[in-house]
TIVEXFI-809540 format. One record per residue (C-alpha): x, y, z; residue in three letters. Coordinates in pm, whole numbers, plus 50000, padded with zeros to 5 digits. Example, Ala and Ser with C-alpha at 12.3 -4.5 7.8 and 13.67 -1.06 7.14 Angstrom:
<nodes>
512304955050780Ala/513674989450714Ser/
</nodes>
This chain:
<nodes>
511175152752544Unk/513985163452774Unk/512645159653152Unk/515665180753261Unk/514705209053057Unk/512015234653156Unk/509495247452886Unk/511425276652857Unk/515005264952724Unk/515395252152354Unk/514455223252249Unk/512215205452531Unk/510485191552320Unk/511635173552037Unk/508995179451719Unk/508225206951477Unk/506755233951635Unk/507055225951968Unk/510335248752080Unk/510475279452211Unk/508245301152070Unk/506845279751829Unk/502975281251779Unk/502865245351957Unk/504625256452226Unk/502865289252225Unk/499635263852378Unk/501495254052737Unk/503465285252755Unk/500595309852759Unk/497725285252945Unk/498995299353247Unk/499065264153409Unk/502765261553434Unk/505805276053599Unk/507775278553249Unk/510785276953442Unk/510875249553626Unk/512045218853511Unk/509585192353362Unk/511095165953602Unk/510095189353916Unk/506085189053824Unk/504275175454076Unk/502115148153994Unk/499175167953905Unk/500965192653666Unk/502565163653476Unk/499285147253437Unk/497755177053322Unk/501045183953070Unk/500805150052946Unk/497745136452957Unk/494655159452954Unk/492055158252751Unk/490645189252559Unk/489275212452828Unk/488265250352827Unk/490505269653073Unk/488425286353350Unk/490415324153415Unk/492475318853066Unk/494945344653074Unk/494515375052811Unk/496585362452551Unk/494745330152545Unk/492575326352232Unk/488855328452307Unk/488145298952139Unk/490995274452249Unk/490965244952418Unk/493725230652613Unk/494875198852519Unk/497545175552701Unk/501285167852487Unk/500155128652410Unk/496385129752321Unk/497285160952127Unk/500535140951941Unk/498075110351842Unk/495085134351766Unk/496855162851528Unk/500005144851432Unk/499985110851427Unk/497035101651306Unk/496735128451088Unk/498195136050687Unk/501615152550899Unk/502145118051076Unk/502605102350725Unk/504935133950635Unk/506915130050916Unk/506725088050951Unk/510925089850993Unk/510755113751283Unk/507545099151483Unk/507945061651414Unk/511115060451637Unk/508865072751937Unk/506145047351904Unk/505235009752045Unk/502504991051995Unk/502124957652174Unk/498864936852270Unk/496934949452532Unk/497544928252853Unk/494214935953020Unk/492314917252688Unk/494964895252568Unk/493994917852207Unk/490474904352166Unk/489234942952244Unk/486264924352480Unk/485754927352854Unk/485854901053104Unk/482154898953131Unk/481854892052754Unk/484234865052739Unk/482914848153019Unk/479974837152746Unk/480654807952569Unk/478974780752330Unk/479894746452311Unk/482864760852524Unk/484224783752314Unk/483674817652370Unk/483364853552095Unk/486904857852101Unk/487824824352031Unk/485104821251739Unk/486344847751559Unk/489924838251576Unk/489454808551413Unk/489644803151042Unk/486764808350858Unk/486854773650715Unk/486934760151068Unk/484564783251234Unk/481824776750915Unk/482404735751017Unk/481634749151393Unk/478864762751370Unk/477334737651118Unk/477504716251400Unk/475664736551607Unk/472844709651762Unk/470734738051990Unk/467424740451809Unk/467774778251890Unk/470704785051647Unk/468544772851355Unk/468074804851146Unk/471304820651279Unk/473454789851120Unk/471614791150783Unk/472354835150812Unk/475794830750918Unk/476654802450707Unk/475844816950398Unk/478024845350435Unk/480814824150585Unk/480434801450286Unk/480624825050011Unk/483914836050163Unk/485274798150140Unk/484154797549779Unk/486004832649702Unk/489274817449862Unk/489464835550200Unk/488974800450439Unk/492484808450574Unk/490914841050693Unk/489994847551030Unk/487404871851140Unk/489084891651377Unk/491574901051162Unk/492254933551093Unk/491084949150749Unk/494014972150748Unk/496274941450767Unk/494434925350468Unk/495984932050078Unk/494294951249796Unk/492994915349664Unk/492224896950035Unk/489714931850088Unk/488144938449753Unk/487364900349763Unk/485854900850086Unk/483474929349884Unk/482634904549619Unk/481314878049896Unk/478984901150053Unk/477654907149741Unk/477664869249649Unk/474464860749812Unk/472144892449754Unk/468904888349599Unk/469694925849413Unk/469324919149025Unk/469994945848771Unk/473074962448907Unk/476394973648763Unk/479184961048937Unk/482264973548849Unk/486144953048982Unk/489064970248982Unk/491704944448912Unk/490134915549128Unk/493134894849019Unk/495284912749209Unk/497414888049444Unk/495444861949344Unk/497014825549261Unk/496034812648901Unk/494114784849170Unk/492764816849324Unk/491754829848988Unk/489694798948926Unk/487254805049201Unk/486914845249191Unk/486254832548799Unk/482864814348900Unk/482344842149139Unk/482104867448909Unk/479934844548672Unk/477554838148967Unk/477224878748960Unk/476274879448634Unk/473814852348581Unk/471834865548888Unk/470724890248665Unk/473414922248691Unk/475804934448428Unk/479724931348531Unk/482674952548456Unk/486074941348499Unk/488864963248455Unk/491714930648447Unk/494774926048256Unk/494654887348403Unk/494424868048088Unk/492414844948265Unk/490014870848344Unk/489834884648005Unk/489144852047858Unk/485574847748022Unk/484034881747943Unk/481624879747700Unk/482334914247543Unk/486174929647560Unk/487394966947567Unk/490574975147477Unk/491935013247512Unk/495745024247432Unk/497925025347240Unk/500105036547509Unk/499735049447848Unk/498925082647936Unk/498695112047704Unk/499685079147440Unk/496445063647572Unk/492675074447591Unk/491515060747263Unk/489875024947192Unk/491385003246971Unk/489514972047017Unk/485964956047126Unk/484364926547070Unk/485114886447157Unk/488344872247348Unk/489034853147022Unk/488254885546820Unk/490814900147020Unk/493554873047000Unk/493294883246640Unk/493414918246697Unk/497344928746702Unk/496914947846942Unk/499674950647192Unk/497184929947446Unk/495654905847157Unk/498834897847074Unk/500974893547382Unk/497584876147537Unk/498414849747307Unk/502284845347291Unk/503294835347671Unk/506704837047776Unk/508854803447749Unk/510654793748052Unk/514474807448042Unk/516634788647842Unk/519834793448105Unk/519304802348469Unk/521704819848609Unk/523444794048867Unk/524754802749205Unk/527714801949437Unk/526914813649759Unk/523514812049937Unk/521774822750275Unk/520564792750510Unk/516934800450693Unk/516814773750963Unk/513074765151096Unk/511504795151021Unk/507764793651217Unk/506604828551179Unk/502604826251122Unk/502004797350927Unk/505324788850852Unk/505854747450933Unk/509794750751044Unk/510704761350717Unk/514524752750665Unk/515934759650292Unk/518984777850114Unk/518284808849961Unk/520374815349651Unk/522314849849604Unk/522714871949291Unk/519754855949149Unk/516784863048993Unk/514434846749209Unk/510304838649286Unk/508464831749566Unk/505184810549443Unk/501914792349607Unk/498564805249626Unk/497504832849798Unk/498284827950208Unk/500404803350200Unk/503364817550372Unk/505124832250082Unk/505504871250271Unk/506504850850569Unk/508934835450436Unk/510694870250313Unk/510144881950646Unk/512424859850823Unk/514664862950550Unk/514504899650596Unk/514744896551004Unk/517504869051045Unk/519954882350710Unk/523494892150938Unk/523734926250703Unk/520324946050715Unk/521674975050532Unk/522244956150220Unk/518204942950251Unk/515924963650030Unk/511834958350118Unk/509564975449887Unk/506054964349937Unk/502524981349797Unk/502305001050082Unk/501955041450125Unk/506025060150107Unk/504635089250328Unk/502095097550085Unk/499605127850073Unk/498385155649848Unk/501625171549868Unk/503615145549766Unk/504625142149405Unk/506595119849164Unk/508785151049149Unk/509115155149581Unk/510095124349570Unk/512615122349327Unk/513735148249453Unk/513625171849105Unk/510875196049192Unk/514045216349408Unk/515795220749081Unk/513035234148878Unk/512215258049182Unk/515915269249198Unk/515425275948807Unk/512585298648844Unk/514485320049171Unk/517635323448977Unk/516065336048668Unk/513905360048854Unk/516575368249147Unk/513805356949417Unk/514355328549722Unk/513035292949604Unk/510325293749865Unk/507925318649621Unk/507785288049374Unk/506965262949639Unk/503585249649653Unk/504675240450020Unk/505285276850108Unk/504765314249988Unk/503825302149677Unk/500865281949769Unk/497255289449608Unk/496065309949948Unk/492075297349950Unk/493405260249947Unk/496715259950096Unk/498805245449840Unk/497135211049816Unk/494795219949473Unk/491535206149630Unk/489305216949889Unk/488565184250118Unk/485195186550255Unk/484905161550553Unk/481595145350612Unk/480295131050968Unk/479185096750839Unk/480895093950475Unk/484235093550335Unk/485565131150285Unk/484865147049939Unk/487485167249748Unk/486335189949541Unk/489255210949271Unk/490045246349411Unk/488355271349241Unk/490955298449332Unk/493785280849108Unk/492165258148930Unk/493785226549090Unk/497365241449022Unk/498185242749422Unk/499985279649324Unk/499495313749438Unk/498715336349131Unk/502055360149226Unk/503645328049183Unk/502255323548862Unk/502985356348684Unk/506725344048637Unk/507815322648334Unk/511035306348260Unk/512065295547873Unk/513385259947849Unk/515765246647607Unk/512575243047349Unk/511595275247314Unk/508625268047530Unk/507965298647800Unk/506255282748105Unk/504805289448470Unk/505665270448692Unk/502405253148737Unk/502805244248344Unk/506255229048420Unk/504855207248713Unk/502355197048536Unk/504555178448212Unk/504765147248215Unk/508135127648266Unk/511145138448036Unk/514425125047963Unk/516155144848267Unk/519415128048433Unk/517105123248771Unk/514015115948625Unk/515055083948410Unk/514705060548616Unk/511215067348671Unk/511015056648292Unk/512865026448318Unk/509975015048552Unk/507865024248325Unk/506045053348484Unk/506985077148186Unk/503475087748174Unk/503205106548528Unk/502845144748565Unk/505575157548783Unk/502955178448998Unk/500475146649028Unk/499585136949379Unk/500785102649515Unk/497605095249721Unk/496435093349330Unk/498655065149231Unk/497645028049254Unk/499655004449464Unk/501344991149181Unk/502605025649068Unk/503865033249394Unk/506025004149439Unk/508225016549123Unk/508505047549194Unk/510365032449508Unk/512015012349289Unk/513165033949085Unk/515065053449313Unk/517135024849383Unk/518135012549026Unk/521635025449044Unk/522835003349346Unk/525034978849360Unk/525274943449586Unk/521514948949775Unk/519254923449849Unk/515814933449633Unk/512394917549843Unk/509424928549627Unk/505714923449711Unk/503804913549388Unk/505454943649168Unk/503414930648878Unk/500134941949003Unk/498424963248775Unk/500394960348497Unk/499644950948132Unk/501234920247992Unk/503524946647798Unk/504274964048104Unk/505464928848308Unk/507814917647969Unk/509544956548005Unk/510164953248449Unk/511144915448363Unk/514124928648213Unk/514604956348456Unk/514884929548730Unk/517394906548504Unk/519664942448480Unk/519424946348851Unk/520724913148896Unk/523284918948621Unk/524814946448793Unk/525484925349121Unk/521964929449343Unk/519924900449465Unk/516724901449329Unk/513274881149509Unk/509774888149430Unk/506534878549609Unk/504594869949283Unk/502244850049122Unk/501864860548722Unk/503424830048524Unk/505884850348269Unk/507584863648592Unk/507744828748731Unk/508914814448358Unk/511724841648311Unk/513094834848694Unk/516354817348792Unk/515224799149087Unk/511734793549224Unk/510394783249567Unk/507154774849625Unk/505024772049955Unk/501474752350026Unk/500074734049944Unk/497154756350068Unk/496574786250258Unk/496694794150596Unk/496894761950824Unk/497174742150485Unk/499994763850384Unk/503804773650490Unk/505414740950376Unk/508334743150081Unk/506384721549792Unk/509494730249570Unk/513154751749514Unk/514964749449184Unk/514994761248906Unk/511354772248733Unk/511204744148447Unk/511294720748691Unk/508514724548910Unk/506374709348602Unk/507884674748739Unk/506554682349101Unk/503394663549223Unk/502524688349517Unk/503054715249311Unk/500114736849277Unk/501164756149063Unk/502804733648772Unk/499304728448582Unk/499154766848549Unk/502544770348366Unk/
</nodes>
């Protein structure tokens, strides 16, 4: 916002909406509380409070062209309430991120608790402190609880603290923040409330428990899952984790392919039944990857000196440059650390690409086709061949479905449950207006389409849109919604909109996650093109043909958390097998 500006010169405020005349601005400009010619640095202390910071409040004599109904709101509660915690702050993450900090609170050193609260302590320690520590720790704490009062509450607590040791969250502490946890760290923290119910005779079904797991990690959600099911309740794990597979008692296999390719299935029965199958997973279940024969070898490296960020024990190594390289160790052991400070201290940011699992400004409007940035052709195809401006094939604009604004749902929000979407009845889930509809274009086929039934192919050989198969996402409708795609999914389509660089620096988060043992062989090979044409590639991973197939591994432990953030080995992948600390070895 420009202080020297008054409400009524352009620009004052610096967001959509908010100029002169726009229908945000139209809120201060016709409240009647403001002089909207006098600067904003002139406001008295009052009016700039009342500007800024007011909450929502009905206006007592509201002038005539004040909506009955409205409420005026102050600039910053009305920013964080409409914008930027809302589906347009995602949208418009470039624009807002810029104006925001975040820092801990000084009044409650972050702990969220008043003075009064942490004045209460046990044994010394007070709330705060208990639920910063790790779980392992705090578990050992309060089994040594000796007030005859804490009886019942240690055996209550314990239990639950317990069954979150045996699931392989110790490192864990319990004021951590679930937002901060990954896919794996939260749906495993489901699986250990469940642990210890006396419920029998229910259907749980996992959703790729694996995920970010260590094969060590795998061991113990292994015996979770058993504990599950011999309590009495049927368990359904969709897992491509051969590990995984290997202890169901009854396997489903569906394919062939993904996608339209997919739906159909071609195998049930036993995990050796299905080793015998040849089916793409019987088969590539039992044929591992061999280590590579020649890594490539290195001539110039970057030097981390005593890295100590979390967990990290003054990590000092060389990491090698146009490699292919792995980060390893079990899950919280520092490996995302250690890519952090090489992400922070590397002298040429610009040439540093991070893709992690998390969301690239997703919502219902975004699409595989926004974001590669194709869906402006096809509209320009439909105005030129009707002579009308692009916006009338725009699901964004005129030519969104009027009843549900372009989005294709209706989202029904409900006081004390998630939100329900429910498929627009007005277009049938096709986000367009039915004047938007009437017009057809004929491809080079033959085919004459809407453009609803253009959106809505799936991904063809088009000079923009291969890439997205090279990551294997050939199966995705152009019109599909990204808040519909897994994590996995997400993190190549970033990917693939980088695969025609040159010299960058590649940090990716676990990319395998998700994928079938097919799928990991095809992005393998991906990754050994990248580094072929001159990038640095490193991945956060833990699946063992990844590791096998890498130049150069590191790998950090020996455990998690406080037992982690050591280097347990760096060379080349065969020959961690002759490492004693390493945990991983046994595995490969």
């Amino acid at each position: 916002m420009d202080f020297d500006k008054s409400l009524n010169d352009e620009d004052t405020i610096h967001y959509i909406a908010f100029g002169k005349g726009g229908w945000r601005w139209i809120r201060y400009a016709h409240s009647g509380l403001f002089d909207l010619d006098k600067k904003i640095k002139d406001y008295s202390p009052e009016e700039l409070d009342l500007f800024l910071n007011s909450p929502q409040i009905r206006l007592k004599n509201p002038p005539s062209n004040w909506p009955k109904s409205a409420k005026y709101e102050g600039l910053i509660p009305r920013m964080y309430r409409s914008i930027i915690n809302s589906e347009e702050g995602l949208l418009h993450a470039a624009v807002l991120n810029p104006m925001l900090t975040m820092g801990t609170c000084p009044d409650c050193g972050g702990t969220r608790l008043n003075p009064k609260v942490l004045t209460c302590k046990v044994e010394g320690i007070n709330i705060a402190e208990a639920c910063a520590m790790p779980i392992s720790r705090l578990n050992a704490w309060i089994r040594d609880l000796a007030d005859p009062l804490a009886v019942d509450l240690k055996a209550a607590i314990g239990a639950r603290l317990t069954a979150l040791e045996e699931i392989g969250l110790g490192y864990l502490s319990l004021d951590r923040p679930v937002g901060t946890l990954s896919g794996g760290e939260a749906q495993r923290c489901k699986i250990a409330k469940y642990i210890n119910s006396s419920l029998a005779d229910v259907l749980y079904i996992l959703d790729e428990p694996s995920v970010g797991l260590h094969n060590r990690d795998i061991e113990r959600m292994k015996r979770s899952v058993q504990r599950l099911r011999d309590a009495g309740n049927t368990v359904l794990l969709v897992e491509h984790h051969p590990e995984m597979i290997r202890i169901a008692d009854h396997v489903v296999d569906l394919g062939p392919g993904p996608g339209i390719d997919g739906g159909r299935i071609v195998f049930e029965g036993s995990y050796d039944a299905l080793l015998r199958s040849g089916t793409a997973t019987g088969s590539l279940l039992g044929a591992p990857m061999p280590f590579k024969e020649s890594p490539r070898g290195w001539a110039s490296s970057f030097r981390l000196e005593n890295a100590t960020l979390h967990n990290l024990k003054g990590v000092s190594i060389d990491l090698p440059l146009g490699v292919f390289g792995v980060v390893a160790g079990v899950a919280g052991s520092g490996k995302s650390s250690l890519m952090e400070c090489f992400r922070r201290t590397y002298p040429n940011p610009d040439e540093v690409v991070y893709i992690s699992q998390e969301n690239i400004g997703v919502s219902l409007r975004s699409t595989p086709a926004t974001y590669m940035e194709v869906a402006g052709d096809i509209r320009k195809a439909f105005a030129k061949a009707h002579k009308m401006k692009e916006e009338y094939f725009t699901f964004n604009g005129k030519g969104a479905c009027p009843v549900c604004g372009g989005k294709g749902v209706i989202v029904s929000e409900m006081a004390f449950m998630d939100a329900i979407e429910t498929t627009c009845e007005a277009c049938g889930g096709l986000r367009y207006a039915p004047e938007a509809l009437a017009y057809t274009v004929t491809g080079a086929t033959g085919e004459t389409l809407n453009i609803a039934q253009v959106m809505d192919l799936s991904v063809v050989i088009e000079q923009k849109l291969r890439p997205l198969m090279d990551v294997g996402l050939q199966y995705l409708h152009l019109n599909q919604a990204l808040s519909t795609l897994s994590g996995g999914e997400l993190q190549r389509l970033k990917l693939a909109s980088y695969l025609g660089v040159e010299g960058k620096i590649f940090i990716i988060d676990e990319p395998t996650d998700g994928l079938h043992t097919k799928d990991i062989r095809h992005i393998i090979r991906l990754f050994d093109a990248l580094v072929d044409r001159g990038n640095t590639v490193w991945l956060i991973e833990h699946n063992l043909d990844v590791i096998r197939s890498a130049d150069w591994l590191i790998e950090l432990g020996p455990g998690a958390g406080e037992d982690g953030g050591r280097i347990l080995y760096a060379g080349p992948p065969a020959g961690v097998r002759n490492c004693k600390e390493s945990v991983t070895k046994d595995y490969l």
